[in-house]
N, C-alpha and C positions, 0 to 999 in steps of 0.2 A: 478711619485713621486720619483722613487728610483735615475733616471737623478737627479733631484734639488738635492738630497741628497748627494751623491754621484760623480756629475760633477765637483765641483771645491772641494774637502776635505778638503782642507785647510779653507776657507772661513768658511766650514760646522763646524771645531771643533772650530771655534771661541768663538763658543756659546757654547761651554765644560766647563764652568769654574764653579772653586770649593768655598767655602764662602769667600774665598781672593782673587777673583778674579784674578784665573791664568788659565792658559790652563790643564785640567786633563784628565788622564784616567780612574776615578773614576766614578763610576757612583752619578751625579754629577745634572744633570737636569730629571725635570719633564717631562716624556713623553707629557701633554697634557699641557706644556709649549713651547715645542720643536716649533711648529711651527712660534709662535709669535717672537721666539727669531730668527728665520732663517730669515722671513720677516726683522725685526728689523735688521739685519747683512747684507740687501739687495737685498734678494735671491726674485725673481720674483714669487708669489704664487698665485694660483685662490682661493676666498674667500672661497670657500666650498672643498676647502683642508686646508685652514687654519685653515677651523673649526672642522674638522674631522678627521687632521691626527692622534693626538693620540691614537685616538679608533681604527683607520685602522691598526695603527702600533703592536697594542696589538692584535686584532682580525684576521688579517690577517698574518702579521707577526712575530706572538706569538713573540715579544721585551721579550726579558730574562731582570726583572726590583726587584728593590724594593721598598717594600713597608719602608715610613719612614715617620714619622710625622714631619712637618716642617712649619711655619708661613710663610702665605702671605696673601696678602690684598687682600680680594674678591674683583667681578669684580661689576661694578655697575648694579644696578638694572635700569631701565626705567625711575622711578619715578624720582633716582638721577642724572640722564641724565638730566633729565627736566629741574629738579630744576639746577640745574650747570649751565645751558645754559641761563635760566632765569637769573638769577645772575652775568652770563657776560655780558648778553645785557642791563642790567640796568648799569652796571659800566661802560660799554661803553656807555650809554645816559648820568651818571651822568659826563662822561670825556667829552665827546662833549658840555653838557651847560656849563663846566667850561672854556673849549677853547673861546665858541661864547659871556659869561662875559666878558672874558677879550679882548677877540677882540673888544668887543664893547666898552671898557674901565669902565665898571663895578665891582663892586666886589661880586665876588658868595657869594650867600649865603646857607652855609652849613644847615641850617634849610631846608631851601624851596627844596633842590634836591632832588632827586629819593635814596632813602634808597635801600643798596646793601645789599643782605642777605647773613650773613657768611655760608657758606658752611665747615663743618672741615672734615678732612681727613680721612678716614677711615683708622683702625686701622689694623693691622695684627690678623691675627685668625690661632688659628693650624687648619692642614689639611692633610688630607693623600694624600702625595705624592708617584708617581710610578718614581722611580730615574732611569734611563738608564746611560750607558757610549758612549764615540764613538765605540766601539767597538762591544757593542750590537746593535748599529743602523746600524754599516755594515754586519753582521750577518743575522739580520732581512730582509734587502733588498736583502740579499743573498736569505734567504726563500721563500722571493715574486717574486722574479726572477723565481725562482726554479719550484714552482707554477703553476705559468703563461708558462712556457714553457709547463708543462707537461698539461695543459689546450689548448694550441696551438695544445702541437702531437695528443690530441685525439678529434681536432677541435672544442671544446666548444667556443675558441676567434678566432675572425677572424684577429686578427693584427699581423704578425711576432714577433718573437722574438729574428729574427736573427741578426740586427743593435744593438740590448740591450746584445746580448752575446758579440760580439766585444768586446763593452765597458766596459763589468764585466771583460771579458779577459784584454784589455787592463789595468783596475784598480790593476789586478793581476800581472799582467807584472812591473807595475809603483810603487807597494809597496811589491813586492819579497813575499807576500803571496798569498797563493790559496785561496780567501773567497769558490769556487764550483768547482767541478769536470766537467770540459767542457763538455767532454762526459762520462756519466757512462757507467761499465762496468760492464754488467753482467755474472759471471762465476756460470754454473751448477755442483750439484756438481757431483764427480768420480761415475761412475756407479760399482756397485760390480762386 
């Protein structure tokens, strides 16, 4: 996850933008928005990170966020999935008799079609949003790196994490900051 995130930066703060739609460093998006907007900007995601990464990012990556109340339009329910879909496939039967009338040199008649059900939009609702910036998502990934290494030294994972420091290094290299300390260093202190 921290690769997608972090492999192309640029691409990733696309999706940074503030109600005027520009590039910020504010914290500016929903963490448990984050992923949909990544997808949606082309980033390649397995469905069960799409659906989980804001909780991962909060729970594992303690993301530094706030809290702020902000309108969006919940997501649909089952039922309005149905009903939607019902409602396209009837305008798509009432589009097709009207095609095969006039092909046949007919004139439809708008009594006798399939009655399309309006469907209206749903409206926005306040919601508590957890607002990140880029800067708390490089942070975070910094943590879960972090993490994971010290889960590697005391073998709880079995995967290296030596190919994933390169590339924290190299990110460190590539933007003149240190997100982590390659190797810590630990000093004991003076003996009396």
């Amino acid at each position: 996850m921290r690769k997608i995130l972090l492999k192309d930066i640029n691409r990733t703060m696309k999706v940074f933008l503030d109600d005027f739609q520009e590039q910020s460093f504010k914290k500016c998006v929903d963490v448990y928005e984050l992923a949909r907007r990544l997808a949606d900007e082309g980033h390649e995601m397995d469905p069960a990170l799409l659906e989980n990464m804001g909780a991962i990012l909060l729970c594992f990556g303690e993301i530094e966020h706030e809290l702020k109340y902000g309108e969006r339009v919940p997501e649909e329910t089952e039922d309005e999935k149905r009903a939607r879909m019902v409602a396209e496939l009837k305008a798509k039967e009432r589009e097709e008799a009207r095609k095969e009338a006039e092909a046949a040199g007919e004139k439809f008649d708008e009594a006798e079609a399939v009655k399309v059900p309006v469907i209206e939009p749903k409206k926005p609702v306040l919601m508590l949003l957890h607002l990140i910036s880029i800067t708390d998502m490089k942070f975070c990934a910094q943590k879960m790196f972090e993490f994971d290494k010290v889960l590697h030294e005391m073998g709880v994972q079995s995967f290296a994490t030596s190919e994933e420091q390169s590339f924290m290094a190299m990110l460190t290299k590539k933007y003149k900051k240190k997100f982590y300390d390659e190797e810590e260093v630990h000093k004991m202190a003076d003996e009396p």
